[in-house]
N, C-alpha and C positions, 0 to 999 in steps of 0.2 A: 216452476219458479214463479212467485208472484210478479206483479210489477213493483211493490214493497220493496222485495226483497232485490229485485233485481237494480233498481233504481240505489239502492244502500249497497250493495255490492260492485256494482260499475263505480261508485262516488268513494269507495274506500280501496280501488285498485283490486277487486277479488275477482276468480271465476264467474262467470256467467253462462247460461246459453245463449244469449242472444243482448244486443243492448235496448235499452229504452227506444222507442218511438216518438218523441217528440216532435211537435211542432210551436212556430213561434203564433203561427196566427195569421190571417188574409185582413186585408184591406175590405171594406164592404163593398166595393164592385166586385171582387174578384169571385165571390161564390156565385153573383146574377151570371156574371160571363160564363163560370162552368155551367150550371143550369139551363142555357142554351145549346151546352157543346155535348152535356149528359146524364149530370147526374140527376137523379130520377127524381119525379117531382113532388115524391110524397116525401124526400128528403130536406127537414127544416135546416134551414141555412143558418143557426147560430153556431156557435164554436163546438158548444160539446157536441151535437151532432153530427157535423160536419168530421170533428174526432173518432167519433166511433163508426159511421161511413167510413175512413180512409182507412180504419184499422187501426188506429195510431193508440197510445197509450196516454191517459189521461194525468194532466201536469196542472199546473196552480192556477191556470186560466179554464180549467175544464173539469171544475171537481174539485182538484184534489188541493183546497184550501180554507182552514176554518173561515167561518164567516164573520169575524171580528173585524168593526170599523173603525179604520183611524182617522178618516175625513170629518169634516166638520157635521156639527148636531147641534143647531138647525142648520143646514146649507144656507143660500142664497135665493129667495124668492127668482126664480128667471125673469127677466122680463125684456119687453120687445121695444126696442127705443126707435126703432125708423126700419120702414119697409122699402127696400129700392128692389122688388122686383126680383130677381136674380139672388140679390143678396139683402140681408136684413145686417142692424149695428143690433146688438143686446147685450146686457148682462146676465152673464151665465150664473150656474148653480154656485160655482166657486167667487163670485165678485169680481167675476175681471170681464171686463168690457168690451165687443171683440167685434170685428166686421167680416162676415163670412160666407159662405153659399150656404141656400139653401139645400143644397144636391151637391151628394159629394163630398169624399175625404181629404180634398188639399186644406193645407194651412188655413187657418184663419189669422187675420192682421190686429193682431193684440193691441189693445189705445191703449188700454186705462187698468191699471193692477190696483186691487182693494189695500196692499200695505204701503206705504210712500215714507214713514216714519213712525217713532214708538208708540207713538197715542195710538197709530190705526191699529197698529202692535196690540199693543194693549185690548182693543176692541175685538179683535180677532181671535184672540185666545179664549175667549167666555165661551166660544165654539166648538172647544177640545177640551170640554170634561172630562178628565176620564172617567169616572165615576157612571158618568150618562147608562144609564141601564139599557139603553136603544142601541148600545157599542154591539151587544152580543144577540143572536137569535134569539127569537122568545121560545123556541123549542130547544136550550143548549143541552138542557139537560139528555133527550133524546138525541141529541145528535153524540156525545159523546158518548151513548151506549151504543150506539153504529158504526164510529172510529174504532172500538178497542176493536172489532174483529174485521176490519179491513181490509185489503190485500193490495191497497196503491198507496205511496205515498205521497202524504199530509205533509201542508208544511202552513206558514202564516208572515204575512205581513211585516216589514218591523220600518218601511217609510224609506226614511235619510235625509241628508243635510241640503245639502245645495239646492239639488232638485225640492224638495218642499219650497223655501225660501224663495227659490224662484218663482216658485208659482205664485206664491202671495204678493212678492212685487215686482216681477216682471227680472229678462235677463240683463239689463241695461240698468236696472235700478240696484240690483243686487250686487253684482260686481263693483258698481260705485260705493254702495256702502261698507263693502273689505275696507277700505280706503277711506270713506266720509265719516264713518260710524261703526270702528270695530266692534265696541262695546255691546252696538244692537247684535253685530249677529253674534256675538257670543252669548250673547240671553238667548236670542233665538234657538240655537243649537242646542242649550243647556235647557230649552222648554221642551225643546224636541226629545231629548233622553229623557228626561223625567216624562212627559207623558208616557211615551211606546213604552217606557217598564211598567209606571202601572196600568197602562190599557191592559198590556195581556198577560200579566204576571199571573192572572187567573187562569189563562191559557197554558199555562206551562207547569203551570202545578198541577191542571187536572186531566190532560191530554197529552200524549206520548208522541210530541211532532219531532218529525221528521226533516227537517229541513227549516231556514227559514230565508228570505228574497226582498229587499229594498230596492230602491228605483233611484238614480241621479240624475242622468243624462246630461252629464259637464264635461262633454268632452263634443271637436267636432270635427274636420279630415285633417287638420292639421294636429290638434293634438288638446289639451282640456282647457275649458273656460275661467280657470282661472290658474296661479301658476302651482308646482308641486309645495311652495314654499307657505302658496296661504292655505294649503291644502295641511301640511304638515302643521301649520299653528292653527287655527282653527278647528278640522275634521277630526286629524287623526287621534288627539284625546277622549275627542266624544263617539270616534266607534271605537277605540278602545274600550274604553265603560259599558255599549251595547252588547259587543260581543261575546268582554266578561259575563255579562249578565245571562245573556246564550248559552254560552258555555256551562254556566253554574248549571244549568235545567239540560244538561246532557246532548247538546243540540251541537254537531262542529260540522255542519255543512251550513254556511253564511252565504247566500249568494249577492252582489251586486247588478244589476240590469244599467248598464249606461251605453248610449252609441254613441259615435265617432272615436279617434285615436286615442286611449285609453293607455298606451305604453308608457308614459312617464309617470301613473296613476297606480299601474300594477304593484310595484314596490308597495309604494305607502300604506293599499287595502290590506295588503297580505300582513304588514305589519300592523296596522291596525285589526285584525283579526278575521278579515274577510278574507275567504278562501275560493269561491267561484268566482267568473265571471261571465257575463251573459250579457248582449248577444254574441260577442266578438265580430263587430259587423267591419267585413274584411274586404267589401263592396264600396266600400268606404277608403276604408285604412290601409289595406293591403295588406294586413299582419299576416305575419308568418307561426303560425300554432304550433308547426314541430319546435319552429328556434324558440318561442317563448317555453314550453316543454322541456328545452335540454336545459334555458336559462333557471326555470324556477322549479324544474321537476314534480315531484310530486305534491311539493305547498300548493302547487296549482291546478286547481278545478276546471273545466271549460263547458259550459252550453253554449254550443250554437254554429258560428263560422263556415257554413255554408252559404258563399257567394249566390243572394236570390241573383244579381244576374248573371249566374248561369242557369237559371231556369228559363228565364228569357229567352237567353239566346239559341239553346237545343239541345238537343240531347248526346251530341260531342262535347261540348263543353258541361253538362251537367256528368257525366258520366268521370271524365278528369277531374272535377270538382270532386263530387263523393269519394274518387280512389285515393286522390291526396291525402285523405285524412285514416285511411286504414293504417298508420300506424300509432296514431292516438287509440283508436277501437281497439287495437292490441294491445295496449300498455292498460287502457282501463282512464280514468278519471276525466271524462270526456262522453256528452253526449251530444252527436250533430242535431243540428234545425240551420233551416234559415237564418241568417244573418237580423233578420226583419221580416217584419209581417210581408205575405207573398201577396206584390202588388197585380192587377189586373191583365197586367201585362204577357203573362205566364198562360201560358195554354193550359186548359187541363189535361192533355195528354201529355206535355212536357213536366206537368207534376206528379203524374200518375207512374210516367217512367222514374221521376224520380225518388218516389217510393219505391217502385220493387228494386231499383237499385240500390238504396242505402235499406232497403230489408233483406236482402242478399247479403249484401257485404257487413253489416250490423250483429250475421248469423255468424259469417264461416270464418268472419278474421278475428271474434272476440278469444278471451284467456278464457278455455273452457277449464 
């Protein structure tokens, strides 16, 4: 069985031999850390690498996603506004202003978002042609005589609401304008669908994907950044229209990627036409995967929900962690990862065991 096939089989409830291997991804310390503890040193430490090192099966961070751009063309000149040593202030490629370490993956301290109101609006959007011929590979034509005979599944980009919006004006500024300036974000949202259908409507008319993955991150331990009600007037029209539009090009695995408490959120996706979720980060939230499972049964997709810390802490509690979910692995519509990118913190033999344990149990509890 391919990983194609295996990956579209696990996602529509069918037999398998074994389920996908995924992972969410490491933190950039976290592969120097292993590298002292073992892995070998002609092993390049980027993602796909590091992928096919652990065995794992290659997912939309490692391959297996066209390379259509939805970010801005031209980005943001970077540049360097003050050096302190330790940490530098810049504007980054995206226009937003930011004070942060030079070394090192913690947070940066966001000043200054490039949208503040419609005029920046307005400026901002000259940077999302879709039309821009730079969206697509300049080799697509080759690339899609190498997708038809594949054997992983493909999938593509389609963005999302909140999460963009924030990023252009920051999370304090967005939330105020629900409230200051419905009207903006409703342009906003309604520029957001109209671009991503024609960005990749080319994509879907000439490539047989497999899946398709947007990003929000509107939620956080308590529950989403804004409430289900502006979520329901706002969002859910306009992934309504996206989905349709997925749908139309044969495409009914939808995934959303948001962390934090995402339970008051599940409803409205699934009604809006999104059908996974990812990460399910339960490190966080404490979700309970079977109850969500019996509440939304099969409408409901899962990546992810593996507490990283129980990677942390050992190999008793990673071991509990992986067993828990064997009965999702049995039912089918469920593939484990990490909750979150696996922070530095993790040993690499507390990951190593926690591979051959969820490739054990991945093998002998699936529907064969």
């Amino acid at each position: 069985m391919t990983e194609r096939e295996r990956f579209l089989r696990v996602m529509h409830f069918e037999p398998v031999d074994r389920i996908p291997y995924w992972d969410f991804g490491f933190w950039d310390e976290t592969p120097l850390r292993w590298k002292e503890e073992g892995i070998p040193d002609d092993v390049v430490l980027n993602y796909p690498s590091l992928v096919e090192f652990f065995g794992m099966d290659r997912n939309w961070e490692a391959g297996g996603e066209v390379g259509v751009s939805l970010g801005m063309i031209p980005s943001f000149e970077p540049v360097v506004l003050e050096d302190l040593g330790d940490v530098e202030i810049i504007i980054d490629h995206t226009g937003v202003k930011q004070k942060r370490n030079k070394m090192g993956s913690s947070i940066p301290q966001f000043l200054e978002f490039p949208v503040k109101n419609r005029k920046d609006f307005n400026e901002m959007i000259k940077r999302y042609n879709p039309d821009d011929p730079r969206r697509y590979p300049k080799n697509w034509e080759e690339l899609k005589g190498k997708w038809k005979n594949r054997d992983y599944p493909l999938g593509i980009f389609f963005g999302g609401f909140f999460g963009w919006i924030r990023d252009w004006m920051g999370l304090e500024n967005t939330v105020m304008t629900f409230y200051d300036d419905p009207k903006l974000i409703s342009d906003m949202m309604d520029f957001i669908v109209d671009f991503v259908k024609k960005t990749i409507h080319r994509t879907l008319d000439e490539v047989e994907i497999d899946f398709v993955h947007g990003w929000e991150d509107m939620a956080y331990n308590k529950g989403p950044l804004i409430s289900p009600k502006l979520f329901k007037e706002f969002m859910l029209p306009r992934y309504k229209e996206i989905t349709s539009f997925l749908r139309e090009h044969g495409i009914d695995i939808i995934i959303v990627d948001s962390d934090g408490n995402i339970e008051e959120l599940i409803p409205l996706w699934l009604e809006g036409g999104v059908n996974c979720m990812f990460p399910m980060e339960i490190g966080i939230w404490k979700a309970d995967l079977i109850a969500l499972r019996k509440k939304y049964g099969k409408n409901l997709l899962m990546i992810g929900g593996i507490d990283k810390h129980a990677l942390i802490e050992g190999k008793s509690s990673i071991k509990e962690e992986v067993y828990s979910k064997i009965p999702l692995i049995q039912e089918g519509g469920y593939i484990p990862t990490p909750d979150h990118r696996v922070p530095p913190d993790v040993p690499l033999d507390n990951y190593l065991y926690y591979l051959t344990l969820i490739k054990y149990v991945g093998k002998k509890y699936v529907k064969h």
